[in-house]
Chimera marker file (.cmm) of the C-alpha trace (Angstrom):
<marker_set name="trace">
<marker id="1" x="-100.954" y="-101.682" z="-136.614" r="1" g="1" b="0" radius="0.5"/>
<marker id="2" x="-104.359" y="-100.118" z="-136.144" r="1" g="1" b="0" radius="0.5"/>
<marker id="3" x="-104.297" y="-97.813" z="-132.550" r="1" g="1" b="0" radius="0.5"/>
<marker id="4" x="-107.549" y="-98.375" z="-130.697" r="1" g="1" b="0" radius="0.5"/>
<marker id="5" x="-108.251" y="-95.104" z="-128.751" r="1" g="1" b="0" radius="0.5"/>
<marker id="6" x="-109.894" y="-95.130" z="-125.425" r="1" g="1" b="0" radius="0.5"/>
<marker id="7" x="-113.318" y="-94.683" z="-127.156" r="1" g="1" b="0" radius="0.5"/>
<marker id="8" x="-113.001" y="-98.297" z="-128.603" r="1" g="1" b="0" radius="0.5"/>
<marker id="9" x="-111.054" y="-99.910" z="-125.660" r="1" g="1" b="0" radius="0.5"/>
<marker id="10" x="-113.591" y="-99.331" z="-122.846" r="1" g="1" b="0" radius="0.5"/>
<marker id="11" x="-116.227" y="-100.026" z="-124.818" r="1" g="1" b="0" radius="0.5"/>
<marker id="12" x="-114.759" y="-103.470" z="-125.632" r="1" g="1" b="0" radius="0.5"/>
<marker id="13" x="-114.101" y="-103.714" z="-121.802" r="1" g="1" b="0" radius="0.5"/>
<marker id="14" x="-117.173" y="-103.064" z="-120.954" r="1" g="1" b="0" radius="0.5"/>
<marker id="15" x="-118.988" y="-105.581" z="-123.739" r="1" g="1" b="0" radius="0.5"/>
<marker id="16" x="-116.526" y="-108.350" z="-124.300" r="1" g="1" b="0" radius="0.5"/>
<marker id="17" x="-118.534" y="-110.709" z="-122.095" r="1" g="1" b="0" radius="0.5"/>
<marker id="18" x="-121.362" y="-110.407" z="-125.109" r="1" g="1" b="0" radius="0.5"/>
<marker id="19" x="-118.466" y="-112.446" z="-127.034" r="1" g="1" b="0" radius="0.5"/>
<marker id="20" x="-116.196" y="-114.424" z="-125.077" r="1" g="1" b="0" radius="0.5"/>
<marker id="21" x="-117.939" y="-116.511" z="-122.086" r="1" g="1" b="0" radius="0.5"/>
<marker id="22" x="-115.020" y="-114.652" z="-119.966" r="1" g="1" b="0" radius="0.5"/>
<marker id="23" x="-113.067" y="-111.358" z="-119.608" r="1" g="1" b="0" radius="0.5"/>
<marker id="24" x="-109.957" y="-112.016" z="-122.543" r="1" g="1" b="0" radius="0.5"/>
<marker id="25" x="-108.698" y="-108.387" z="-120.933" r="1" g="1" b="0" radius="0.5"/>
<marker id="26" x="-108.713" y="-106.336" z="-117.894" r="1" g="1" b="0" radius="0.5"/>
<marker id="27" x="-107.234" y="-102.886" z="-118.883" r="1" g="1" b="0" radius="0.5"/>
<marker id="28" x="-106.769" y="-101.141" z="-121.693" r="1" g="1" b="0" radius="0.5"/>
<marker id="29" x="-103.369" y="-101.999" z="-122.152" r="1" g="1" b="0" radius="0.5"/>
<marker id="30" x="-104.593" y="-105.559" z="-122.412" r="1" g="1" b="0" radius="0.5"/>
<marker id="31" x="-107.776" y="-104.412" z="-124.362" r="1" g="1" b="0" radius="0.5"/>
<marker id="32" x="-105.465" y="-102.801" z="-127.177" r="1" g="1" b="0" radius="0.5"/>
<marker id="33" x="-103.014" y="-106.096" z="-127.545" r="1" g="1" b="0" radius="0.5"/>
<marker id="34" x="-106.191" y="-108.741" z="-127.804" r="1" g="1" b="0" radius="0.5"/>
<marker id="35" x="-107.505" y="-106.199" z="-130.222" r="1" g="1" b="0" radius="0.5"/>
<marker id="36" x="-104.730" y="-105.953" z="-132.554" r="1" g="1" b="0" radius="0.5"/>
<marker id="37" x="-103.588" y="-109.915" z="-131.970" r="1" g="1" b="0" radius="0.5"/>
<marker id="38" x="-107.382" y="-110.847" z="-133.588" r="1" g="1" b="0" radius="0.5"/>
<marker id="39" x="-107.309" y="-108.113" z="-136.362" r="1" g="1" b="0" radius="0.5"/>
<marker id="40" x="-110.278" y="-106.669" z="-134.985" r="1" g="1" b="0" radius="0.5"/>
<marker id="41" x="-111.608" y="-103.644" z="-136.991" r="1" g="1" b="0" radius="0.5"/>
<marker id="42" x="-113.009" y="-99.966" z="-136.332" r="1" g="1" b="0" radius="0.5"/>
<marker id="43" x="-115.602" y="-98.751" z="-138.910" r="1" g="1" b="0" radius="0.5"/>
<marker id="44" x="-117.407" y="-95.018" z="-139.510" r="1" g="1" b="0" radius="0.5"/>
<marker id="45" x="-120.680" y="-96.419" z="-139.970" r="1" g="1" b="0" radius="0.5"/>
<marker id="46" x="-122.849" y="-99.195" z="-140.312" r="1" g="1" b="0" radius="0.5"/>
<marker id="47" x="-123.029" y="-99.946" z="-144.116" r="1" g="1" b="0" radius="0.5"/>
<marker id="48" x="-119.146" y="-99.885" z="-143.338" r="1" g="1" b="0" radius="0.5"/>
<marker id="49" x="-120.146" y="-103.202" z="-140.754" r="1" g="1" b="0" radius="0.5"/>
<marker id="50" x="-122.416" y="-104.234" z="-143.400" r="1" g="1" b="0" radius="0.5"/>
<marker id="51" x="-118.860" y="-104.245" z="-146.192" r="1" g="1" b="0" radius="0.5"/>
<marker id="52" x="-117.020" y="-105.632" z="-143.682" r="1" g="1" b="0" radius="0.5"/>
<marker id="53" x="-118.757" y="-108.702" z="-143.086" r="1" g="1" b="0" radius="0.5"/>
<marker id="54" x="-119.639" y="-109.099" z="-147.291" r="1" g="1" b="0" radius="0.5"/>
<marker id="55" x="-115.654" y="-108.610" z="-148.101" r="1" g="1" b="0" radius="0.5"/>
<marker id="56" x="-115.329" y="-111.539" z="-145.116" r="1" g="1" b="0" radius="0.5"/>
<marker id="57" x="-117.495" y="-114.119" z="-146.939" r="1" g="1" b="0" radius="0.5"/>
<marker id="58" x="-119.821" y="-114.013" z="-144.159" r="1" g="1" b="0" radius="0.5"/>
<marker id="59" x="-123.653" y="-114.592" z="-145.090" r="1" g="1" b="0" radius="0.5"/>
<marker id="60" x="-125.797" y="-111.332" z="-144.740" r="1" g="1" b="0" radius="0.5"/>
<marker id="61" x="-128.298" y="-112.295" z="-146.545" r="1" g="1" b="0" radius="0.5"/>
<marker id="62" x="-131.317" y="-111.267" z="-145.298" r="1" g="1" b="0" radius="0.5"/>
<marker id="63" x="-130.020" y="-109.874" z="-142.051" r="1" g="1" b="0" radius="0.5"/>
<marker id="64" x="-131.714" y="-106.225" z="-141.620" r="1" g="1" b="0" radius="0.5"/>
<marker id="65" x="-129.665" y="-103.533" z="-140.309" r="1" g="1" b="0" radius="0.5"/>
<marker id="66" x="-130.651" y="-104.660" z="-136.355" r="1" g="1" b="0" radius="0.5"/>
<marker id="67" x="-129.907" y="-107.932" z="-136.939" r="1" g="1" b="0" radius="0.5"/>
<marker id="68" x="-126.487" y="-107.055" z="-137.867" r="1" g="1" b="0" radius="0.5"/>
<marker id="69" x="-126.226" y="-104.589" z="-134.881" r="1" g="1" b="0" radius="0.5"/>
<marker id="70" x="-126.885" y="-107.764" z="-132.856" r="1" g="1" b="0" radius="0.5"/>
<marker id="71" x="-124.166" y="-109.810" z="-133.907" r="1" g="1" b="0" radius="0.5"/>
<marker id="72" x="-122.270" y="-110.736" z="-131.055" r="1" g="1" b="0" radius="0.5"/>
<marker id="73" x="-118.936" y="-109.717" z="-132.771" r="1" g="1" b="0" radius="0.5"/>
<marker id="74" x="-120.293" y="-106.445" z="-133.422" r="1" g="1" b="0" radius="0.5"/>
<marker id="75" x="-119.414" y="-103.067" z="-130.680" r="1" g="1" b="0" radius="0.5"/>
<marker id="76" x="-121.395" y="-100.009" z="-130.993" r="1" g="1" b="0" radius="0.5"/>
<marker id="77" x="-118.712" y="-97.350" z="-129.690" r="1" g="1" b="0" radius="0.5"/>
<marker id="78" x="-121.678" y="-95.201" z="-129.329" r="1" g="1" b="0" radius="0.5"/>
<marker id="79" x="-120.094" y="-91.998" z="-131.018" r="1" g="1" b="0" radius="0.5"/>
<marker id="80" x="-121.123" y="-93.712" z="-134.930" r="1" g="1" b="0" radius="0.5"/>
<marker id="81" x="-118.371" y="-96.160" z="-135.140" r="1" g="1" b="0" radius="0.5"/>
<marker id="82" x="-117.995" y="-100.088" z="-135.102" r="1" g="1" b="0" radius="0.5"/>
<marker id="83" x="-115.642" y="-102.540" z="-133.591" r="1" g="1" b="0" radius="0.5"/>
<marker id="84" x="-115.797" y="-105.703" z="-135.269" r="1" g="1" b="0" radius="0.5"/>
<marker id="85" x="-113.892" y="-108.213" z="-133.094" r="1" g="1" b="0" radius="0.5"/>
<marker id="86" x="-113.767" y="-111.859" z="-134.624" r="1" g="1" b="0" radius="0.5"/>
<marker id="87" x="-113.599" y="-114.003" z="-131.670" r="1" g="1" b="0" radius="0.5"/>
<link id1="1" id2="2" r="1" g="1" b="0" radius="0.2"/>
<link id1="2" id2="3" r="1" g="1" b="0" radius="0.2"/>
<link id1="3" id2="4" r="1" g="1" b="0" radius="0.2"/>
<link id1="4" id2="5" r="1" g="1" b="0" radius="0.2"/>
<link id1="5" id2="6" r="1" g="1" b="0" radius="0.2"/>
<link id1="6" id2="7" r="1" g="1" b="0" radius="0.2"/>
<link id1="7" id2="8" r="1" g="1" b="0" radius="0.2"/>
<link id1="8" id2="9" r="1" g="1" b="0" radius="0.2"/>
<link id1="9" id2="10" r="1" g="1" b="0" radius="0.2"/>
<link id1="10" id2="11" r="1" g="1" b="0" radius="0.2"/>
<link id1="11" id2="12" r="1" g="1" b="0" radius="0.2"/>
<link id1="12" id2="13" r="1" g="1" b="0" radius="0.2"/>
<link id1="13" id2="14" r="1" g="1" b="0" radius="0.2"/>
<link id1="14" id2="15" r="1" g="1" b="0" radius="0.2"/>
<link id1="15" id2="16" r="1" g="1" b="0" radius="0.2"/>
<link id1="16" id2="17" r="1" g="1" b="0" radius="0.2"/>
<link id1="17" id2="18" r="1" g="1" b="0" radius="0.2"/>
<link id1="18" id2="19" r="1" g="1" b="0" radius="0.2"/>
<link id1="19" id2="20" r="1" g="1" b="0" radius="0.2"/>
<link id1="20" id2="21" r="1" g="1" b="0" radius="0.2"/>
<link id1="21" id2="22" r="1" g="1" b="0" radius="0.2"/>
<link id1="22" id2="23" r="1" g="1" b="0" radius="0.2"/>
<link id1="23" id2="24" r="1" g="1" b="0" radius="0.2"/>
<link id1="24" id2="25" r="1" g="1" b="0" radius="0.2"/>
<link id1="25" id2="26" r="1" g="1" b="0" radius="0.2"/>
<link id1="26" id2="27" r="1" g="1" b="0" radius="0.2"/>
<link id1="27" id2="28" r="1" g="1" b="0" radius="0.2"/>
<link id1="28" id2="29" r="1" g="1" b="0" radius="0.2"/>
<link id1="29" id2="30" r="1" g="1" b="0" radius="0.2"/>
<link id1="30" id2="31" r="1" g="1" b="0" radius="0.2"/>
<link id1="31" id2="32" r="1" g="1" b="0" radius="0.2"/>
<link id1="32" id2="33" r="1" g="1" b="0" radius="0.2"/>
<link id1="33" id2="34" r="1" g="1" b="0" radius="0.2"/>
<link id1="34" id2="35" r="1" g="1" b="0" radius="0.2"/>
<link id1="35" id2="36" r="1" g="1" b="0" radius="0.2"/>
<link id1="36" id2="37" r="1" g="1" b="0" radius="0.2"/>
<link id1="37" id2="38" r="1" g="1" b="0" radius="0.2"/>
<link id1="38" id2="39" r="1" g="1" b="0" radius="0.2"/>
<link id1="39" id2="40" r="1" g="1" b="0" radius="0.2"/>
<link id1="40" id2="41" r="1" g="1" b="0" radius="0.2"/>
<link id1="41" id2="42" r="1" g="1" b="0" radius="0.2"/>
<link id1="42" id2="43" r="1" g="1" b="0" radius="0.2"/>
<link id1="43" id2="44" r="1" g="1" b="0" radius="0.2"/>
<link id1="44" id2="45" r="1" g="1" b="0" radius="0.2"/>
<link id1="45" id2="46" r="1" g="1" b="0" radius="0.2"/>
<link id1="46" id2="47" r="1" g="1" b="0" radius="0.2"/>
<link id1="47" id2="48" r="1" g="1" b="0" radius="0.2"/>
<link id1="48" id2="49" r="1" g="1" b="0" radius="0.2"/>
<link id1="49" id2="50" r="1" g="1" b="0" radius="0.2"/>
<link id1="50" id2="51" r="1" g="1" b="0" radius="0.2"/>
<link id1="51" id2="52" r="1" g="1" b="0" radius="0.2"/>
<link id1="52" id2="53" r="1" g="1" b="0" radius="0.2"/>
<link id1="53" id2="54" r="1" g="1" b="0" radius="0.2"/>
<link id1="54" id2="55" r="1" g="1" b="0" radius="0.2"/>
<link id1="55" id2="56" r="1" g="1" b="0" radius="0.2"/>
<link id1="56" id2="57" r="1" g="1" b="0" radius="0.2"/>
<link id1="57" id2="58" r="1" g="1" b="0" radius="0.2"/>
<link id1="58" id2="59" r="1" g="1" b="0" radius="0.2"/>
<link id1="59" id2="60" r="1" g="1" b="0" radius="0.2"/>
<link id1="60" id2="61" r="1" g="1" b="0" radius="0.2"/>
<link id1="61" id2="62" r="1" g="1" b="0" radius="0.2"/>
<link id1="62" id2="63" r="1" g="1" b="0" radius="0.2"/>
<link id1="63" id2="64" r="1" g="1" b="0" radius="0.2"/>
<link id1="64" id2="65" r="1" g="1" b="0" radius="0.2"/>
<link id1="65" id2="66" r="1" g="1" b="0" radius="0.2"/>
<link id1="66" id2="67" r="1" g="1" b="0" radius="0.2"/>
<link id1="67" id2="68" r="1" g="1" b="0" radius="0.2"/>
<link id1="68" id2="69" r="1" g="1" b="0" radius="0.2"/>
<link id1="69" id2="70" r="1" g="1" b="0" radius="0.2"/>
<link id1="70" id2="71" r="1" g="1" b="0" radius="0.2"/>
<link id1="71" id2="72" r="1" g="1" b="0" radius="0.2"/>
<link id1="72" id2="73" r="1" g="1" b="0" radius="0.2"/>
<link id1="73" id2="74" r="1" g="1" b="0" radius="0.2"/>
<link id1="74" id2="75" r="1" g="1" b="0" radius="0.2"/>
<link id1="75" id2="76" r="1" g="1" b="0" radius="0.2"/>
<link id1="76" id2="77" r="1" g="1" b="0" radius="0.2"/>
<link id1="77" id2="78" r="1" g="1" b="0" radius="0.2"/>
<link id1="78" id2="79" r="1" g="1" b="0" radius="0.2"/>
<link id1="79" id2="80" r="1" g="1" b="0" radius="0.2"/>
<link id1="80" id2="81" r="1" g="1" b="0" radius="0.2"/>
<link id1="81" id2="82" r="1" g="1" b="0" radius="0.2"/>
<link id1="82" id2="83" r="1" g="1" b="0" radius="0.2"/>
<link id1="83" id2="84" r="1" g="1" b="0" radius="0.2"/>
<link id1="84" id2="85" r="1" g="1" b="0" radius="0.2"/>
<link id1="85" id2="86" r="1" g="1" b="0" radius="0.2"/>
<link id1="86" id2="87" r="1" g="1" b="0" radius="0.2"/>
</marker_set>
């Protein structure tokens, strides 16, 4: 089970509406469950998002490094790290 800290959790709070036409949580409690039930993903750095979405099969090719920012699964926690949430 990966453990979210609060880092991650707001920051998915805050942004979720980037990837779900609704709010899928409220609090971090809630936050940490939808996070963990979709296998969502924290990563140190972005050639680790880059990995992440090659290892998934999904097509980078192409994509510079904003583009990939951009992606609506993608979180910038702000501190360096990642969350990849597939929706």
């Amino acid at each position: 089970m990966h453990e979210f800290d609060d880092e991650v959790l707001e920051c998915f709070l805050e942004n979720q509406l980037q990837l779900f036409p609704e709010n899928v949580a409220e609090t971090l409690d809630e936050a940490a469950e939808f996070l963990e039930d979709c296998m969502a993903v924290v990563v140190d750095s972005l050639e680790e998002v880059i990995e992440f979405f090659e290892e998934e099969g999904i097509d980078m090719e192409g994509a510079d490094e904003d583009e990939i920012l951009e992606a609506s699964e993608v979180f910038d926690i702000g501190d360096g790290r990642y969350l990849i949430v597939q929706g």
